[in-house]
N, CA and C atoms as an extended XYZ file, in Angstrom:
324
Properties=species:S:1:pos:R:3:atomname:S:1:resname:S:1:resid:I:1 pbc="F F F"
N         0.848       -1.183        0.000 N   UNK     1
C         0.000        0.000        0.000 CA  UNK     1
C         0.896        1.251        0.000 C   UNK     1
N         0.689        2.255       -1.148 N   UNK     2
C         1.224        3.334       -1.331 CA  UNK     2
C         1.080        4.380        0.189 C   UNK     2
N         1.993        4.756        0.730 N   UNK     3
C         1.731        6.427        1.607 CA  UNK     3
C         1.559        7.868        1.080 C   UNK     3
N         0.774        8.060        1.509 N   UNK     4
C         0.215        9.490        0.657 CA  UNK     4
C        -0.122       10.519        1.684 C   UNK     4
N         0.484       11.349        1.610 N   UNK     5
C         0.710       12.527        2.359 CA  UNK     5
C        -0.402       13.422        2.702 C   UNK     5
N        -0.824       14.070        3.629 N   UNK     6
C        -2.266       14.700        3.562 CA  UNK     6
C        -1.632       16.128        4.369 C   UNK     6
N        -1.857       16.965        3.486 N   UNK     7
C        -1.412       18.733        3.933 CA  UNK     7
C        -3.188       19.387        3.972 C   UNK     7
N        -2.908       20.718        4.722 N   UNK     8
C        -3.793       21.380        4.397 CA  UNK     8
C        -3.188       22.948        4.308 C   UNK     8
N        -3.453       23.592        3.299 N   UNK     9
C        -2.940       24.874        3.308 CA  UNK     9
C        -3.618       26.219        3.147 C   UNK     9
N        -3.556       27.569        4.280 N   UNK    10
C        -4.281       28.813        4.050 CA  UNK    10
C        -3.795       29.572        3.733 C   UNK    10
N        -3.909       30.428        1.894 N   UNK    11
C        -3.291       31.377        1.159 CA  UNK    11
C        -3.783       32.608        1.219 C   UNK    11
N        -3.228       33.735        1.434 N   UNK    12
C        -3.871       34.909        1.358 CA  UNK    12
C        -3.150       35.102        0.274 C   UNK    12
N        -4.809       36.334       -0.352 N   UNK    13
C        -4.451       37.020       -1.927 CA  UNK    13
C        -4.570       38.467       -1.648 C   UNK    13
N        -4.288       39.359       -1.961 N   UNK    14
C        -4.673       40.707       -1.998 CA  UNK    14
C        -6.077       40.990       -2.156 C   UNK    14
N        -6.996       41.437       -1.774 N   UNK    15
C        -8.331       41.393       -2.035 CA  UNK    15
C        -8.690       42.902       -3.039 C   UNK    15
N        -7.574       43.747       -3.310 N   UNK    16
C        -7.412       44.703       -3.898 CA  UNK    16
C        -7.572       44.453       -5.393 C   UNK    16
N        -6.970       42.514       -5.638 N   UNK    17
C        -6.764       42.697       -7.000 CA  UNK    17
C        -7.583       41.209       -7.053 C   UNK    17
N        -7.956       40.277       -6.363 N   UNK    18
C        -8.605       39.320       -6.193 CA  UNK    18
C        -9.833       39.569       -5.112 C   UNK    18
N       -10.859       39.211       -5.781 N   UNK    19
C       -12.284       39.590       -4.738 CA  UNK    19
C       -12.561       38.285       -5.106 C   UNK    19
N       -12.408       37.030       -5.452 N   UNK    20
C       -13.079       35.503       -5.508 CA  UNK    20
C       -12.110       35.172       -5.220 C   UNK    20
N       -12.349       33.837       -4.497 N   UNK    21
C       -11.424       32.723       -3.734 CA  UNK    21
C       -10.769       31.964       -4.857 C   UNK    21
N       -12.408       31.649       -5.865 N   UNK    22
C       -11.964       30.318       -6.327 CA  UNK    22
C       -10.906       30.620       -7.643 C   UNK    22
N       -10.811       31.079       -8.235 N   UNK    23
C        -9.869       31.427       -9.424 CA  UNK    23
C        -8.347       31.258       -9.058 C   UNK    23
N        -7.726       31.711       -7.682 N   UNK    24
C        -6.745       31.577       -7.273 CA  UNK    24
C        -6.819       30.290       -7.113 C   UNK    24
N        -7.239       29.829       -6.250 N   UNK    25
C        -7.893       28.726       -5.800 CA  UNK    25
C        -7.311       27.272       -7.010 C   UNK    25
N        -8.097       27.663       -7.987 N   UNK    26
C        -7.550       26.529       -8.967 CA  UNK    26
C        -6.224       27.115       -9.491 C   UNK    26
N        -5.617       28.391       -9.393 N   UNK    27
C        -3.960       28.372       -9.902 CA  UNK    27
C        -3.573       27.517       -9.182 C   UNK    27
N        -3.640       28.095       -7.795 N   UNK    28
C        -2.694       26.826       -7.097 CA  UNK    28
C        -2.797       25.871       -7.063 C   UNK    28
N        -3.655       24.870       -7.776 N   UNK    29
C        -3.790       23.673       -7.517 CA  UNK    29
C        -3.501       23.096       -8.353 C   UNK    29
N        -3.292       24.463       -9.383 N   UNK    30
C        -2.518       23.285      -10.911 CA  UNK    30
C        -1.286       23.842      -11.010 C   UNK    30
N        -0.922       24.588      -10.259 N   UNK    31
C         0.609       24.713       -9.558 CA  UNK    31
C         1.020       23.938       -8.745 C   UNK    31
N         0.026       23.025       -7.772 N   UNK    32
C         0.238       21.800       -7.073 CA  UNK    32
C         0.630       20.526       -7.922 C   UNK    32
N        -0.507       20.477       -8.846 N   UNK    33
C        -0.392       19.177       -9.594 CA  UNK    33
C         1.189       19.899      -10.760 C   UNK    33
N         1.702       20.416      -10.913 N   UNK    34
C         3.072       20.597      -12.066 CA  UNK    34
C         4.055       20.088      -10.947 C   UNK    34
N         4.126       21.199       -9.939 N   UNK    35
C         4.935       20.476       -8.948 CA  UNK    35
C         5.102       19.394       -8.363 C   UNK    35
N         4.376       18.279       -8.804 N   UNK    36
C         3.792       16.944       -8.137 CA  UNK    36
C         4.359       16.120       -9.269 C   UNK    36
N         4.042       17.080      -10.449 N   UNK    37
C         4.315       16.310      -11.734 CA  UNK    37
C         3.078       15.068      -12.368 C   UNK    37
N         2.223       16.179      -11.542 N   UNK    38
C         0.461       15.278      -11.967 CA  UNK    38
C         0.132       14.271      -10.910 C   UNK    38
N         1.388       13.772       -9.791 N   UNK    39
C         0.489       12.621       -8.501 CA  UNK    39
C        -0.064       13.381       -7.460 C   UNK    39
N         0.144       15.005       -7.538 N   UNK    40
C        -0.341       15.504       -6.310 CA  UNK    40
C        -1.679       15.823       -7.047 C   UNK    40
N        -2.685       15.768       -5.536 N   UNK    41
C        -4.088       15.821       -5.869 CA  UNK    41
C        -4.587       16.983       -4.994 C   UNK    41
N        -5.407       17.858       -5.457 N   UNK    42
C        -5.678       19.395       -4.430 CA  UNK    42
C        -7.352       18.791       -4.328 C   UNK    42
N        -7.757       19.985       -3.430 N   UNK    43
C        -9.524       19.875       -3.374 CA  UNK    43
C        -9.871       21.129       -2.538 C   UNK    43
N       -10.609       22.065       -3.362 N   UNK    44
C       -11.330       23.200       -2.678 CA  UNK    44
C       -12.537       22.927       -1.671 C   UNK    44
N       -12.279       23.356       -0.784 N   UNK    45
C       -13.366       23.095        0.569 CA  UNK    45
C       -14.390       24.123        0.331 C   UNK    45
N       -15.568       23.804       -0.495 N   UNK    46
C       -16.723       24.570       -0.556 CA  UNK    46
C       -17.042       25.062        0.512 C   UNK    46
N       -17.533       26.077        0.876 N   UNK    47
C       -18.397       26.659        2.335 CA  UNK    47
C       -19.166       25.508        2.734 C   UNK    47
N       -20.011       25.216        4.283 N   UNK    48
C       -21.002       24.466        4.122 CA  UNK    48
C       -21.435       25.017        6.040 C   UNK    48
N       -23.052       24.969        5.630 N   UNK    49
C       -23.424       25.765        7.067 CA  UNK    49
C       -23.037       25.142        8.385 C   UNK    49
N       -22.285       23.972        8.409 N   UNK    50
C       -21.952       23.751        9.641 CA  UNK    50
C       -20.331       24.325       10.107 C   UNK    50
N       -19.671       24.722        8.834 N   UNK    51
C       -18.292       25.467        9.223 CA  UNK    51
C       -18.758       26.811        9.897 C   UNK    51
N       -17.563       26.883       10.923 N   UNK    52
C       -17.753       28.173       12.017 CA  UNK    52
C       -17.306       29.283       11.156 C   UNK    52
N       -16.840       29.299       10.005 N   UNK    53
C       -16.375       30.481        9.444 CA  UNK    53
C       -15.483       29.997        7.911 C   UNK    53
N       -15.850       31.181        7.111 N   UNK    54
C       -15.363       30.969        5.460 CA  UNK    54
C       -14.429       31.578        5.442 C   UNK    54
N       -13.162       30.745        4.915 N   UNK    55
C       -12.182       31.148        4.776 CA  UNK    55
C       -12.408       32.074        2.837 C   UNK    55
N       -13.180       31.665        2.243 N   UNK    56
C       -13.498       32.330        0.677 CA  UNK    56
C       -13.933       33.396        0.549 C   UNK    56
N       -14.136       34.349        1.747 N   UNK    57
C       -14.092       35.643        1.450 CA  UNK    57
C       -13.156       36.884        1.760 C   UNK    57
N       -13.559       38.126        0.836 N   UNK    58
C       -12.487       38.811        1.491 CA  UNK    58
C       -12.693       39.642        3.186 C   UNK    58
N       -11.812       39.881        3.485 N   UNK    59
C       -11.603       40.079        5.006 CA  UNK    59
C       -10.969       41.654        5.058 C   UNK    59
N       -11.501       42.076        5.446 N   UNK    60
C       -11.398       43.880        6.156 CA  UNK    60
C       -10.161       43.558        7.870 C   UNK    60
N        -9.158       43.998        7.025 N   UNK    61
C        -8.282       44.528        7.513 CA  UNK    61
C        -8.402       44.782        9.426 C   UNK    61
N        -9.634       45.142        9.367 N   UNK    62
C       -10.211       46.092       10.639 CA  UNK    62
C       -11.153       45.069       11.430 C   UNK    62
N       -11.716       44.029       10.591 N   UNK    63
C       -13.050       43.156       11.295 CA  UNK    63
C       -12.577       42.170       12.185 C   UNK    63
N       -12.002       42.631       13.687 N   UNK    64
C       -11.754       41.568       14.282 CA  UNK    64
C       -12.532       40.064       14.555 C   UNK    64
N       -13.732       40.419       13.595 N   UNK    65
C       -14.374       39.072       13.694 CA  UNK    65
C       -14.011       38.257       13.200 C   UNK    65
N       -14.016       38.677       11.914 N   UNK    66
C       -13.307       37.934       10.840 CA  UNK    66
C       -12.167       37.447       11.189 C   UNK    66
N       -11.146       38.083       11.824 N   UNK    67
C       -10.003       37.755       11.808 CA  UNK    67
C        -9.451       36.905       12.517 C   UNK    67
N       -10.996       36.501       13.854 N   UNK    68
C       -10.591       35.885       15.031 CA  UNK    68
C       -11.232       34.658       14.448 C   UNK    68
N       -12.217       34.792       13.396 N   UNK    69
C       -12.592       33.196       12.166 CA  UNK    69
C       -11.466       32.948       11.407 C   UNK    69
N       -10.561       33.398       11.261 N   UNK    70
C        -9.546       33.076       10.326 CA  UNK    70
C        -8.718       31.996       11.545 C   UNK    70
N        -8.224       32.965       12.728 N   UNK    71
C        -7.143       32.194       13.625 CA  UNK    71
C        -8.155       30.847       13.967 C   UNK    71
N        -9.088       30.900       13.976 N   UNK    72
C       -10.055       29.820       14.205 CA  UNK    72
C        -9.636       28.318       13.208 C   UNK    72
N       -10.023       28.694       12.388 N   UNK    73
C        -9.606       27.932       11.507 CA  UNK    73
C        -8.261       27.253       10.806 C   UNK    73
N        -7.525       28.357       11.065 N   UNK    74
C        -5.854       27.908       11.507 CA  UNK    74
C        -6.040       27.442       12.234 C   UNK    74
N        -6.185       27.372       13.768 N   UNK    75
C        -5.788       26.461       14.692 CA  UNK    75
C        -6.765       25.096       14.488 C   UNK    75
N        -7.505       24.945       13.708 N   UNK    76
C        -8.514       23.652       13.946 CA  UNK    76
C        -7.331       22.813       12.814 C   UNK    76
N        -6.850       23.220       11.346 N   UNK    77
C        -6.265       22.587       10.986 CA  UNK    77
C        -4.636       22.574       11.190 C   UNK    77
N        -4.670       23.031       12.438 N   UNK    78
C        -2.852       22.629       13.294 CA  UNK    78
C        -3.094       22.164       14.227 C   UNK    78
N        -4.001       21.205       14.737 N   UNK    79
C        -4.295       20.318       15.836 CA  UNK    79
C        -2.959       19.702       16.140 C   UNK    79
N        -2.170       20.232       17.195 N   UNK    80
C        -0.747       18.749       17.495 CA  UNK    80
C        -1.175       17.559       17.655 C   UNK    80
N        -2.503       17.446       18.406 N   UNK    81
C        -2.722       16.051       18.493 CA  UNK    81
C        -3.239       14.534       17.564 C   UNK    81
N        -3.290       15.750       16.313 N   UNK    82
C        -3.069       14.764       15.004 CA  UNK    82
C        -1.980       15.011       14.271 C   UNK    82
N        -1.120       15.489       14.433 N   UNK    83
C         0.188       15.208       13.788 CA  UNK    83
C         1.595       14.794       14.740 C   UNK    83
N         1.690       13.295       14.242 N   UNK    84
C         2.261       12.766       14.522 CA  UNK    84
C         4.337       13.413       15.042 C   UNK    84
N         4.520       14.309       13.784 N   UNK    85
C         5.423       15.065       13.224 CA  UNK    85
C         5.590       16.149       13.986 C   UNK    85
N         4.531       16.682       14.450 N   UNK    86
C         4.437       18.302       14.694 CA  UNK    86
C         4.064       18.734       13.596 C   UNK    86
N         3.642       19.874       14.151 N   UNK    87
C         2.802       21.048       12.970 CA  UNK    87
C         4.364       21.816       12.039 C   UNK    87
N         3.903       21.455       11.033 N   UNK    88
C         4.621       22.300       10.564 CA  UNK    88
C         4.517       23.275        9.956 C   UNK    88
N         5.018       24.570       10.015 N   UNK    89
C         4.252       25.658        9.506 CA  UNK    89
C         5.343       27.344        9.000 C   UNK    89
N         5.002       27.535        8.020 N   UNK    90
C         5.811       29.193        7.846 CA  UNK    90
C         4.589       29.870        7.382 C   UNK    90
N         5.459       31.160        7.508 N   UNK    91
C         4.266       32.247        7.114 CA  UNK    91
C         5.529       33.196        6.697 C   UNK    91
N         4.926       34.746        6.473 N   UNK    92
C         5.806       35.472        6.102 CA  UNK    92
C         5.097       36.832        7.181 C   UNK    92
N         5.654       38.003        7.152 N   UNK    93
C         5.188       38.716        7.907 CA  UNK    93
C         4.309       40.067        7.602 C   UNK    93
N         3.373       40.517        7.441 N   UNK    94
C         2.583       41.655        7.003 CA  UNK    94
C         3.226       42.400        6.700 C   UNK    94
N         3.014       43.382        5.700 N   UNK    95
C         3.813       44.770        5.278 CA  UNK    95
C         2.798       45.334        6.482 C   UNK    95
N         3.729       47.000        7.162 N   UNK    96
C         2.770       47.740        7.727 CA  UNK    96
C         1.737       48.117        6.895 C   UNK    96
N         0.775       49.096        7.315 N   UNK    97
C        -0.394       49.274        6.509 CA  UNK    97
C         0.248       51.107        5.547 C   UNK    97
N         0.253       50.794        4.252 N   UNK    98
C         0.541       52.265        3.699 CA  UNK    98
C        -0.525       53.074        3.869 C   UNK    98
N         0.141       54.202        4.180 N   UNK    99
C        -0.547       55.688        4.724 CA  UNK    99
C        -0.605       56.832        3.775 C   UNK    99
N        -0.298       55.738        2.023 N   UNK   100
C        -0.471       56.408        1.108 CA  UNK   100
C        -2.018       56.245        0.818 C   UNK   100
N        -2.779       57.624       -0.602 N   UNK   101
C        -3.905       57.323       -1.146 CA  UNK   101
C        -4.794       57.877       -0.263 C   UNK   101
N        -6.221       57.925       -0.240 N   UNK   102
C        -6.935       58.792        0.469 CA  UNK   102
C        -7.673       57.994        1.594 C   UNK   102
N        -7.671       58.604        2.791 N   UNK   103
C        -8.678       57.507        3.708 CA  UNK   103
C        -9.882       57.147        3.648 C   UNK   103
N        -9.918       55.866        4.189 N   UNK   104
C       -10.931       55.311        4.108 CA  UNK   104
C       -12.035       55.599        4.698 C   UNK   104
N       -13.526       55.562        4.742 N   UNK   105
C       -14.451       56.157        6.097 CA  UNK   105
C       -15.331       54.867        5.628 C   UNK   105
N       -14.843       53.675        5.685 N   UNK   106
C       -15.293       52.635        6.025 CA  UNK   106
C       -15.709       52.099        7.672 C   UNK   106
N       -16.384       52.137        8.101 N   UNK   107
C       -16.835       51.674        9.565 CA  UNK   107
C       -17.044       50.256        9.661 C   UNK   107
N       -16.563       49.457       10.808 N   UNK   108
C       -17.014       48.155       10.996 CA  UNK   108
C       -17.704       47.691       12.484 C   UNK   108
């Protein structure tokens, strides 16, 4: 019996220049399968009303709700107690926020 690896991964896009999930969504996954060389297999997690929160929309900067559904959902798929390995994980780090362009009078 073959071993087959099971990842799960959360990408942020600019929502400036991407407002849909799914379009990125399938780049990377046929950026998965080149890099795989066609054995790696991806799968988009449709919304569904029993998830506590959608990772497929865009997210306001400012909506700590949102943001505390995002860490939500990171931490459900970095459970230590299913990985055998440890979690393994990188990220990169936020640009500050530019204080160029005109302000916003968006309220949340």
């Amino acid at each position: 019996m073959a071993i087959h690896h099971h990842i799960h991964a959360v990408f942020y896009a600019n929502g400036q220049t991407h407002q849909k999930s799914y379009p990125i969504s399938r780049l990377i996954g046929g950026l998965w399968q080149q890099l795989t060389n066609g054995d790696g297999f991806f799968h988009i997690c449709e919304p569904q009303d029993k998830f506590e929160f959608n990772l497929g929309k865009v997210v306001d900067h400012r909506d700590k709700s949102a943001i505390n559904g995002i860490r939500y959902v990171i931490s459900y798929l970095a459970k230590d107690e299913q990985k055998p390995f440890g979690v393994i994980s990188g990220c990169n780090v936020p640009l500050p926020p530019s204080r160029r362009g005109r302000p916003r009078n968006t309220k949340l």
